[in-house]
Backbone as XML, in Angstrom:
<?xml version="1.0"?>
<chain id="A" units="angstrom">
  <residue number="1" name="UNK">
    <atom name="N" x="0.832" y="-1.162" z="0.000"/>
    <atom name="CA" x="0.000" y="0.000" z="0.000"/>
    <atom name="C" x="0.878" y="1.226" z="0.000"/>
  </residue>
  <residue number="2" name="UNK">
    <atom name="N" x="0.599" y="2.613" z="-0.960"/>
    <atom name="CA" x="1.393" y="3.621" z="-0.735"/>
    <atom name="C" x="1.401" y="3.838" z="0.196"/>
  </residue>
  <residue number="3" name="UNK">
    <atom name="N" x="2.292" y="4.752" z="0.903"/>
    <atom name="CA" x="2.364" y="6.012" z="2.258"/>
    <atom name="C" x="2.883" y="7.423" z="1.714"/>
  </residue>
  <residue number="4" name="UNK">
    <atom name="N" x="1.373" y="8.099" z="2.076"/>
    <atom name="CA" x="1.902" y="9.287" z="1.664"/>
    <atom name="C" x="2.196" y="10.411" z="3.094"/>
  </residue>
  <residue number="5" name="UNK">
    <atom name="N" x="2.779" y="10.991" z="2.462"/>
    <atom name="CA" x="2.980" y="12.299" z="3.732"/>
    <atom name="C" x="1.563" y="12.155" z="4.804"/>
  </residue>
  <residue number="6" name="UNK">
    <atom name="N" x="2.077" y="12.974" z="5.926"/>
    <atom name="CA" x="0.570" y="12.811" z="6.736"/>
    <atom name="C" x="-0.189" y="14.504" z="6.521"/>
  </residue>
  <residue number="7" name="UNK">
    <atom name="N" x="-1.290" y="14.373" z="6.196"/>
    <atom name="CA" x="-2.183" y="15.263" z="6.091"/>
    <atom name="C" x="-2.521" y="15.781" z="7.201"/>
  </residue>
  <residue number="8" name="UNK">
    <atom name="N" x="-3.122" y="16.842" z="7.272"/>
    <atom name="CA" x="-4.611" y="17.727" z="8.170"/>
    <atom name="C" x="-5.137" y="16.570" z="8.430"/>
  </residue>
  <residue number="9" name="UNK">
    <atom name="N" x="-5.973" y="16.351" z="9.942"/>
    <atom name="CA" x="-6.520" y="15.457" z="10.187"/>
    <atom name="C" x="-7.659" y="15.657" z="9.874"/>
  </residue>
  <residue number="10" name="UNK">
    <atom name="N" x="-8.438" y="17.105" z="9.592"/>
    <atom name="CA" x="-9.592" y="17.159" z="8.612"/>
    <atom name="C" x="-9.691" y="16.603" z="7.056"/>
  </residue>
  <residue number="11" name="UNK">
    <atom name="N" x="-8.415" y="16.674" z="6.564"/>
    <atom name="CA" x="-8.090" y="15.717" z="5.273"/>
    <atom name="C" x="-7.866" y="14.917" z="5.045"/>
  </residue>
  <residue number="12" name="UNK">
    <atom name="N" x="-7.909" y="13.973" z="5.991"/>
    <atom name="CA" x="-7.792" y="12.984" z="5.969"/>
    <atom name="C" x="-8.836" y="11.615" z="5.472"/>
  </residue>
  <residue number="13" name="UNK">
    <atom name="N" x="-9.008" y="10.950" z="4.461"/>
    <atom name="CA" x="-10.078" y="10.389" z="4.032"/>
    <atom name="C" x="-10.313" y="9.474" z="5.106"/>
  </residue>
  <residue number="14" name="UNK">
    <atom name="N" x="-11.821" y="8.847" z="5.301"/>
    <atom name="CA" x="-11.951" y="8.236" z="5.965"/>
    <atom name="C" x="-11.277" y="6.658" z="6.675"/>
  </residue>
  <residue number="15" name="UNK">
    <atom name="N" x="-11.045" y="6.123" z="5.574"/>
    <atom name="CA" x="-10.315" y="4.874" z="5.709"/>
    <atom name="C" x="-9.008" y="4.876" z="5.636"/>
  </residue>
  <residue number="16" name="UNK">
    <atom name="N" x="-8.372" y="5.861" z="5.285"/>
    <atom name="CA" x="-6.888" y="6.173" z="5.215"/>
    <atom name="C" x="-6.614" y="5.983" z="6.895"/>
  </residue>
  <residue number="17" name="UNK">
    <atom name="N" x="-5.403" y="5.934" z="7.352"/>
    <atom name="CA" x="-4.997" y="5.403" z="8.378"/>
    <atom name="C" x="-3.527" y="6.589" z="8.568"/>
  </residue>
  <residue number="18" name="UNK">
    <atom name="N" x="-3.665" y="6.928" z="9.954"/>
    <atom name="CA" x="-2.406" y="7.985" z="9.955"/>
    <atom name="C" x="-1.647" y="7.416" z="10.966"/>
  </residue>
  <residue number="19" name="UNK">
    <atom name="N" x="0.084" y="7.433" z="10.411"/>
    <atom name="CA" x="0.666" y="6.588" z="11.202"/>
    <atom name="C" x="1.952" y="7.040" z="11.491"/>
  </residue>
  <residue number="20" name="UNK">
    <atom name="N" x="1.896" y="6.627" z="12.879"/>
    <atom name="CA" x="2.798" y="7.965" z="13.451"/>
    <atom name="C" x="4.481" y="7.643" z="12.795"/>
  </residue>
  <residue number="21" name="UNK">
    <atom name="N" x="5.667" y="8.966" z="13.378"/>
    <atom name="CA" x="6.466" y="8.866" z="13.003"/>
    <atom name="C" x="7.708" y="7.565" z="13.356"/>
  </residue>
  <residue number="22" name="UNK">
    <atom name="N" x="7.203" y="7.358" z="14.689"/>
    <atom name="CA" x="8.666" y="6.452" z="14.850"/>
    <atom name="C" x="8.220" y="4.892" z="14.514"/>
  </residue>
  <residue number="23" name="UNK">
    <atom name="N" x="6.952" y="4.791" z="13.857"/>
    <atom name="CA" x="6.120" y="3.422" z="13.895"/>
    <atom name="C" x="7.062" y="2.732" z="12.559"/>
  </residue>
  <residue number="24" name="UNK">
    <atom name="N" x="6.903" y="1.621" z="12.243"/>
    <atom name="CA" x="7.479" y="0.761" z="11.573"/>
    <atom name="C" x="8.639" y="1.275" z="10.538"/>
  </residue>
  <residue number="25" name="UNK">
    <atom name="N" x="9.275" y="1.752" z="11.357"/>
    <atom name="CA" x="10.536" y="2.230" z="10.320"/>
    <atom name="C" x="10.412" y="3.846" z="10.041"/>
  </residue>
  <residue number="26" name="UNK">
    <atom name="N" x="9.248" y="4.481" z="10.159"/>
    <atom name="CA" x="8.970" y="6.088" z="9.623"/>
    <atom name="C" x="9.784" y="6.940" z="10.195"/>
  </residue>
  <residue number="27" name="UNK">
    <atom name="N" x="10.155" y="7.770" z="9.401"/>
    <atom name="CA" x="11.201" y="8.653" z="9.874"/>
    <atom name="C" x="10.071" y="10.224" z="9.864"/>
  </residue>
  <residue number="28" name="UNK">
    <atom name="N" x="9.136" y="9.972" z="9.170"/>
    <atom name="CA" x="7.945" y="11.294" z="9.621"/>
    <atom name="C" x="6.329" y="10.399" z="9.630"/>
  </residue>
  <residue number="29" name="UNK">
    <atom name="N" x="5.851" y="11.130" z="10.087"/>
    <atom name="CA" x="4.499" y="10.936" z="10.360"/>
    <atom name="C" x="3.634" y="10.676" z="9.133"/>
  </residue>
  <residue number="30" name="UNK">
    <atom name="N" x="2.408" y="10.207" z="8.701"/>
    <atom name="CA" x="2.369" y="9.453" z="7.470"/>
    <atom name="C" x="0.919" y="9.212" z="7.407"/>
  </residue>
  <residue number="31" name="UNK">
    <atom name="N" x="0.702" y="8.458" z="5.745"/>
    <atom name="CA" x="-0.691" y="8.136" z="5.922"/>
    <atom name="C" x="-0.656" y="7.084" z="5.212"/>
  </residue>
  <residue number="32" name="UNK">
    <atom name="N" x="-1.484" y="5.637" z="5.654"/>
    <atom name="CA" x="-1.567" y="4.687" z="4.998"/>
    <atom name="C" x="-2.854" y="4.392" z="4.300"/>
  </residue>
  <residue number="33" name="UNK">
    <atom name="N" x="-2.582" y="4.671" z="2.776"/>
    <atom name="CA" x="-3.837" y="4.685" z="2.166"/>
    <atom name="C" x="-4.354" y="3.036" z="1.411"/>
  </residue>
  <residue number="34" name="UNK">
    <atom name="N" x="-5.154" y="2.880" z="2.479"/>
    <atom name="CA" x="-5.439" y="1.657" z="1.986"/>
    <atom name="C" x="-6.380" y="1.115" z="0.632"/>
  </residue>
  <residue number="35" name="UNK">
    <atom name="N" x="-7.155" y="2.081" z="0.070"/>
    <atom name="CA" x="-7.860" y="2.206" z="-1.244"/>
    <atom name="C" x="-7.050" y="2.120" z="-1.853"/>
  </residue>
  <residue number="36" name="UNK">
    <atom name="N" x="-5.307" y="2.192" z="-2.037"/>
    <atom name="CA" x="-4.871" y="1.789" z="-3.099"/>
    <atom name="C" x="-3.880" y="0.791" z="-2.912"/>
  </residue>
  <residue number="37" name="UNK">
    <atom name="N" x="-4.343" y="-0.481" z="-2.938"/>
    <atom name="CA" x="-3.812" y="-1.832" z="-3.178"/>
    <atom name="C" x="-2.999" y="-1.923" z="-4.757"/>
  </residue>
  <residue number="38" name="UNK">
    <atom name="N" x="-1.764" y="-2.413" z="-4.390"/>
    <atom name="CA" x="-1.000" y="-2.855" z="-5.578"/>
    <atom name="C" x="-0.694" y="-4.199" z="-5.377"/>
  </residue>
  <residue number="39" name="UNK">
    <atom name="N" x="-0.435" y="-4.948" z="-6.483"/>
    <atom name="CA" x="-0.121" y="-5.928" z="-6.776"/>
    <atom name="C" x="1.250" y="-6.382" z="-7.966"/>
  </residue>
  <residue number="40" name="UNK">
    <atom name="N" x="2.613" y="-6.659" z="-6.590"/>
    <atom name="CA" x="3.718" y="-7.104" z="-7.535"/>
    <atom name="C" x="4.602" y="-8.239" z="-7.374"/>
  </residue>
  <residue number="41" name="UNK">
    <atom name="N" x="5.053" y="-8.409" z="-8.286"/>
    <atom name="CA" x="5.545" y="-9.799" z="-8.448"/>
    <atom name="C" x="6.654" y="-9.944" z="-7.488"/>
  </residue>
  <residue number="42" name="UNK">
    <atom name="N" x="6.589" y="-11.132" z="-6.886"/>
    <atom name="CA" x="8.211" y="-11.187" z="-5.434"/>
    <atom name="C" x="9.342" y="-11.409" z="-6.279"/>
  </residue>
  <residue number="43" name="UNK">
    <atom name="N" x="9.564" y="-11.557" z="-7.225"/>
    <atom name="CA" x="10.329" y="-11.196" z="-7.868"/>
    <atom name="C" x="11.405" y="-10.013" z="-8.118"/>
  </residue>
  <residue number="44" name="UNK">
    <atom name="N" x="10.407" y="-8.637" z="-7.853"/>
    <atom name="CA" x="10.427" y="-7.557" z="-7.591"/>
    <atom name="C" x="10.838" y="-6.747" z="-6.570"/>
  </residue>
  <residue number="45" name="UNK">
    <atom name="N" x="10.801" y="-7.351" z="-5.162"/>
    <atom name="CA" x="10.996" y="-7.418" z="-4.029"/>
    <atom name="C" x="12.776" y="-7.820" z="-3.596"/>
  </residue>
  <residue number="46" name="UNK">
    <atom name="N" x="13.771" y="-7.468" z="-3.474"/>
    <atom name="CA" x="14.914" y="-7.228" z="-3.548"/>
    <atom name="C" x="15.574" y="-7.317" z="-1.794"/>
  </residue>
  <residue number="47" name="UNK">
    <atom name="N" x="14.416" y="-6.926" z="-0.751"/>
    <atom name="CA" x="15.405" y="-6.307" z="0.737"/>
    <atom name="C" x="14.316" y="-7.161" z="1.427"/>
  </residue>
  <residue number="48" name="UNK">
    <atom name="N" x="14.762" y="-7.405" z="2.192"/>
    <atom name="CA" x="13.439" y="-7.340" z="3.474"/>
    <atom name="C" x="12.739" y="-6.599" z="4.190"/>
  </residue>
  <residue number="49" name="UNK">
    <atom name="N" x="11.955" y="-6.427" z="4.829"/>
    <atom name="CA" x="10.726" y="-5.662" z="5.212"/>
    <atom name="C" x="11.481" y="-4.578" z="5.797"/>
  </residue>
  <residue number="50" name="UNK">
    <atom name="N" x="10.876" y="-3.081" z="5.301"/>
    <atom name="CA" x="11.727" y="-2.222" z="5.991"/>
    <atom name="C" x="11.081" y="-1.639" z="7.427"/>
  </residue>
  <residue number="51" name="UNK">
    <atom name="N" x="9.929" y="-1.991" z="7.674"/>
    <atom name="CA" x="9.486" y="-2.318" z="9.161"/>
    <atom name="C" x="8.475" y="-2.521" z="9.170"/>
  </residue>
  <residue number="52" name="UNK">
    <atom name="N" x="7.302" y="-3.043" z="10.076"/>
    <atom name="CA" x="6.317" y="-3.292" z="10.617"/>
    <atom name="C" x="5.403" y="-2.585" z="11.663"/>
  </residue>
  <residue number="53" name="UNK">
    <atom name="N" x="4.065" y="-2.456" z="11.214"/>
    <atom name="CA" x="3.364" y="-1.486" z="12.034"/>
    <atom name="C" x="2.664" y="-2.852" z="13.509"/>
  </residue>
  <residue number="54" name="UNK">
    <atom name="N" x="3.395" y="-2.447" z="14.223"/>
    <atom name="CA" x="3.292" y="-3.080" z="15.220"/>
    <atom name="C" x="1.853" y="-2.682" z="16.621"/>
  </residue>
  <residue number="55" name="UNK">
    <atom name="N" x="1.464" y="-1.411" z="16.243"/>
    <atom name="CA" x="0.340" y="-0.431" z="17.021"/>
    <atom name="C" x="-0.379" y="-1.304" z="16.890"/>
  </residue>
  <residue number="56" name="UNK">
    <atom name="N" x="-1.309" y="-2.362" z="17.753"/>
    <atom name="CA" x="-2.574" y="-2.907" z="17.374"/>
    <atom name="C" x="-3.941" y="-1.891" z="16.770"/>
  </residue>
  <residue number="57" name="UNK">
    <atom name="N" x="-4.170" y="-0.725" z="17.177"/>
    <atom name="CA" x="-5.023" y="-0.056" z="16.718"/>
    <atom name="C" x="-4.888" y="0.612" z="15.072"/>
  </residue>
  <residue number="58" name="UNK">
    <atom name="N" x="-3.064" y="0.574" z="14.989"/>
    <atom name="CA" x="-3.307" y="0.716" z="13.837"/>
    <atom name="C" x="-3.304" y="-0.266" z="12.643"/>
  </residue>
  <residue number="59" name="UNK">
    <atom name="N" x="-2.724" y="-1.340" z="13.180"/>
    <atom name="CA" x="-3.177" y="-2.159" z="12.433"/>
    <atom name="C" x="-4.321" y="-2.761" z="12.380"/>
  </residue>
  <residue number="60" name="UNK">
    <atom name="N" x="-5.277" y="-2.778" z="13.214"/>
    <atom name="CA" x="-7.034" y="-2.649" z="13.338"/>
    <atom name="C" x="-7.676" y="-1.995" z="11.880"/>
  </residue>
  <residue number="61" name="UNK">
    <atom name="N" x="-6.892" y="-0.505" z="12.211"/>
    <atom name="CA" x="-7.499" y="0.771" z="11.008"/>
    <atom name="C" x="-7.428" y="-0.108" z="9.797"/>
  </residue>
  <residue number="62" name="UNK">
    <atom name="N" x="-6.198" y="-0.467" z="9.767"/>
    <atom name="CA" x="-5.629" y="-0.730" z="8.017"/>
    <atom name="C" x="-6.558" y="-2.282" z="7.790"/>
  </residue>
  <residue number="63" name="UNK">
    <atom name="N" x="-6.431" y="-3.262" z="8.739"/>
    <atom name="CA" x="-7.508" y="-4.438" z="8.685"/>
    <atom name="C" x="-8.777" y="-3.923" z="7.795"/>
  </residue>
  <residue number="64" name="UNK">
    <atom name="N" x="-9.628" y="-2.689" z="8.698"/>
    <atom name="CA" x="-10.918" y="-2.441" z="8.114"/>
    <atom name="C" x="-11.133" y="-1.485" z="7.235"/>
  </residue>
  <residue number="65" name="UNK">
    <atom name="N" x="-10.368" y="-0.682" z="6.956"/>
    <atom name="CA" x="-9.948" y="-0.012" z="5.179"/>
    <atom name="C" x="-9.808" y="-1.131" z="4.208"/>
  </residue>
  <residue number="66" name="UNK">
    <atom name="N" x="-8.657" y="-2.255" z="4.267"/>
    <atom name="CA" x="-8.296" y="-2.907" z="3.553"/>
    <atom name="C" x="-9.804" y="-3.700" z="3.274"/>
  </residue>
  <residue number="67" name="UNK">
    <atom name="N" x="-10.631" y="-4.158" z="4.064"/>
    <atom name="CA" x="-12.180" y="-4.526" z="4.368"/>
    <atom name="C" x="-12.647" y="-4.575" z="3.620"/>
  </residue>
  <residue number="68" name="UNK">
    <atom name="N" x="-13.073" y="-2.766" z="4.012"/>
    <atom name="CA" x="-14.048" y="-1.927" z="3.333"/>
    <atom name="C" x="-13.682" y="-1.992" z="1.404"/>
  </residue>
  <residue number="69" name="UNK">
    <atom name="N" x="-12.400" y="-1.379" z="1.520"/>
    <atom name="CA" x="-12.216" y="-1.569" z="-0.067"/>
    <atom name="C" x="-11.821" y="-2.516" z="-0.794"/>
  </residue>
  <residue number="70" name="UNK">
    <atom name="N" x="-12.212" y="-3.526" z="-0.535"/>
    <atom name="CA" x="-12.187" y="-4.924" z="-1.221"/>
    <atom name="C" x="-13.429" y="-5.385" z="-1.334"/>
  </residue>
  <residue number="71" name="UNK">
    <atom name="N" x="-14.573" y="-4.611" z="-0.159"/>
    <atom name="CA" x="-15.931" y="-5.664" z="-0.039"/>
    <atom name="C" x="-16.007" y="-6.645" z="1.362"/>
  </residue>
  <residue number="72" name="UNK">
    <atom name="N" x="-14.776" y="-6.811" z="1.310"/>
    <atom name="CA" x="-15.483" y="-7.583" z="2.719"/>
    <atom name="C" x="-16.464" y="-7.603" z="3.554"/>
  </residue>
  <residue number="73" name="UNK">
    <atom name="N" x="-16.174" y="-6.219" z="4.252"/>
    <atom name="CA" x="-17.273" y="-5.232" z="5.109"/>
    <atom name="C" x="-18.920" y="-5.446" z="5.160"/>
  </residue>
  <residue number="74" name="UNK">
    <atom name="N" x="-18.873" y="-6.170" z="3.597"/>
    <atom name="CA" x="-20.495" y="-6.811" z="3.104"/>
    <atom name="C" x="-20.673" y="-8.187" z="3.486"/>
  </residue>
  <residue number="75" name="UNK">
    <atom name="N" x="-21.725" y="-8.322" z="4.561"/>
    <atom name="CA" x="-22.113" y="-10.137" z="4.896"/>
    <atom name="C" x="-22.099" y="-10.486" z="3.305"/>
  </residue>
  <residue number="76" name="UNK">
    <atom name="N" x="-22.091" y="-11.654" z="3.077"/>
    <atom name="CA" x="-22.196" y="-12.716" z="1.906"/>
    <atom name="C" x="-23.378" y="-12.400" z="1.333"/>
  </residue>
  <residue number="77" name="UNK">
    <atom name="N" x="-24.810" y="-12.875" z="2.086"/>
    <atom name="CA" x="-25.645" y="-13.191" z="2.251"/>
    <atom name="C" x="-26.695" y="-11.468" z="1.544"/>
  </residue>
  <residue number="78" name="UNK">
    <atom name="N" x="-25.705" y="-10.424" z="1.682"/>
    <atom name="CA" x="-26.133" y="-9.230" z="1.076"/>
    <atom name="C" x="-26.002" y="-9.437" z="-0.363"/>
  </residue>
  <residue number="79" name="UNK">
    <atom name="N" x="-24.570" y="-9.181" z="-0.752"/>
    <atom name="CA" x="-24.376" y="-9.419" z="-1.907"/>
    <atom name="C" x="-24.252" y="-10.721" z="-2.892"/>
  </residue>
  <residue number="80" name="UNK">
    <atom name="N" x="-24.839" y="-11.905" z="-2.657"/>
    <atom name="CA" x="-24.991" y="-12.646" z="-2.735"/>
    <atom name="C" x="-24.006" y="-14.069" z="-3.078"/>
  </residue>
  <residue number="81" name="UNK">
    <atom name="N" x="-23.378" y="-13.279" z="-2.604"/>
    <atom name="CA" x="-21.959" y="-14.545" z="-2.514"/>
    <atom name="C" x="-21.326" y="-15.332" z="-1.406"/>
  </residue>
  <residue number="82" name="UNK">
    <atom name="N" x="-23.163" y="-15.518" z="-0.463"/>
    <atom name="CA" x="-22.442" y="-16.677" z="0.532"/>
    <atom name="C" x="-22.787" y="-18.135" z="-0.140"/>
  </residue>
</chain>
């Protein structure tokens, strides 16, 4: 998922996730926008993890962004794919 700079907390979109500076490696304060999921090949992938968001709450946030913008968030039984 990108990380962009951290915004106004009034600008902040709803599901975006703001994550502080000394958290998984950040050297400034930040925003984890979870509406934009990428997908790349491990191939691509060269280092190991350059850190981990370890905050349970924020990894909570990013859980139910990541959710929401995939669909999850919807019982089965709504959209008809239980």
């Amino acid at each position: 998922m990108p990380h962009h700079r951290r915004q106004e907390p009034a600008a902040i979109p709803r599901r975006d996730v703001p994550i502080a500076a000394d958290e998984a490696g950040q050297t400034r304060a930040g925003v984890i926008v979870t509406s934009q999921v990428w997908t790349i090949s491990t191939r691509r992938i060269r280092s190991e993890p350059l850190g981990i968001v370890l905050d349970v709450e924020t990894r909570a946030a990013v859980r139910r962004g990541l959710a929401h913008h995939l669909g999850l968030d919807v019982p089965g039984m709504l959209d008809g794919a239980a």
